[in-house]
C-alpha positions as CSV (number, residue, x, y, z in Angstrom):
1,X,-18.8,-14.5,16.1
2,X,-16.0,-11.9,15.3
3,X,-13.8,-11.1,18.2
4,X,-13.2,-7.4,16.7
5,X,-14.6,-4.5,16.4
6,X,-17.4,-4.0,13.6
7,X,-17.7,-0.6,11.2
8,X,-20.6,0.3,10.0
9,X,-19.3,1.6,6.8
10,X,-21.2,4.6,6.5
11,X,-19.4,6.6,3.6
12,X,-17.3,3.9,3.0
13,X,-16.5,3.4,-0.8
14,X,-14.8,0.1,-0.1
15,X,-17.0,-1.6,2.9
16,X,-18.0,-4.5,1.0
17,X,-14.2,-5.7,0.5
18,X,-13.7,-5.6,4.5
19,X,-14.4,-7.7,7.1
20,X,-14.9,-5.2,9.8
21,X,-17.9,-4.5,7.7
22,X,-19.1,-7.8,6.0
23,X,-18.6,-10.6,8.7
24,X,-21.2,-11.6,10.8
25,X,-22.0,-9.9,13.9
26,X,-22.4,-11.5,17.2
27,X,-25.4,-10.5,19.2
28,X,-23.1,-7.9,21.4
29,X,-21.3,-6.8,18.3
30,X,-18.6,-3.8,19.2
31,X,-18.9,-1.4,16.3
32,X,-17.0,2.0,15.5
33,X,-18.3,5.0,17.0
34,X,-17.5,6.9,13.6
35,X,-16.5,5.1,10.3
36,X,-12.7,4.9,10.3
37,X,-12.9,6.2,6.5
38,X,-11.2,9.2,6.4
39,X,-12.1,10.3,2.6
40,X,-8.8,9.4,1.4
41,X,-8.3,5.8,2.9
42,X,-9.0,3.5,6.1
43,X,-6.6,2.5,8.5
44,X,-8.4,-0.1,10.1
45,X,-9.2,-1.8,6.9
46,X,-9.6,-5.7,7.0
47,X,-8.9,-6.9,3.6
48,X,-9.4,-11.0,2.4
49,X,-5.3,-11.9,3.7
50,X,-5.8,-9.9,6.7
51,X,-7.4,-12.9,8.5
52,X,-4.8,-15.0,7.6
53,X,-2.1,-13.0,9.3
54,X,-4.6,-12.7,12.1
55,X,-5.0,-16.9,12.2
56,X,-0.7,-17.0,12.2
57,X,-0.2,-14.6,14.6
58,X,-2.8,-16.3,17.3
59,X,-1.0,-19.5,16.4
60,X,2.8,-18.0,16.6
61,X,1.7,-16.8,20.3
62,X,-0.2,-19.3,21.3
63,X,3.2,-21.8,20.3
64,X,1.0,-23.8,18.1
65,X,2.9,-22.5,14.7
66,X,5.6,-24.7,12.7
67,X,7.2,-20.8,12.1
68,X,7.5,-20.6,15.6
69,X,11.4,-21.4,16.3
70,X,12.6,-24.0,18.8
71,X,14.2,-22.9,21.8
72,X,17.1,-24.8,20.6
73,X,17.9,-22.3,18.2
């Protein structure tokens, strides 16, 4: 189950590259009112290495990440 919120994609020429579009919903899936496309480009855009800055950053805060630094330092 995604823990974001879902698009639609209506209009959207690149949908099918994004996860806000192509993962799995959940059964009480949160979706965009509107598509964020704005004809030109998409700021909430979830490309293939987005998740994996998304799985670093939960680890970094959750102090589970060899990047974090020691307190020592």
């Amino acid at each position: 189950m995604p823990d974001i919120t879902m698009c639609k994609g209506e209009g959207c020429p690149i949908k099918n590259h994004c996860y806000r579009h192509i993962a799995k919903p959940s059964d009480y899936q949160s979706y965009f009112e509107e598509s964020p496309w704005d004809g030109k480009r998409c700021e909430m855009f979830w490309g293939e290495n987005a998740q994996q800055i998304w799985d670093k950053l939960k680890d970094i805060t959750n102090g589970t990440s060899s990047d974090t630094p020691s307190k020592e330092e």
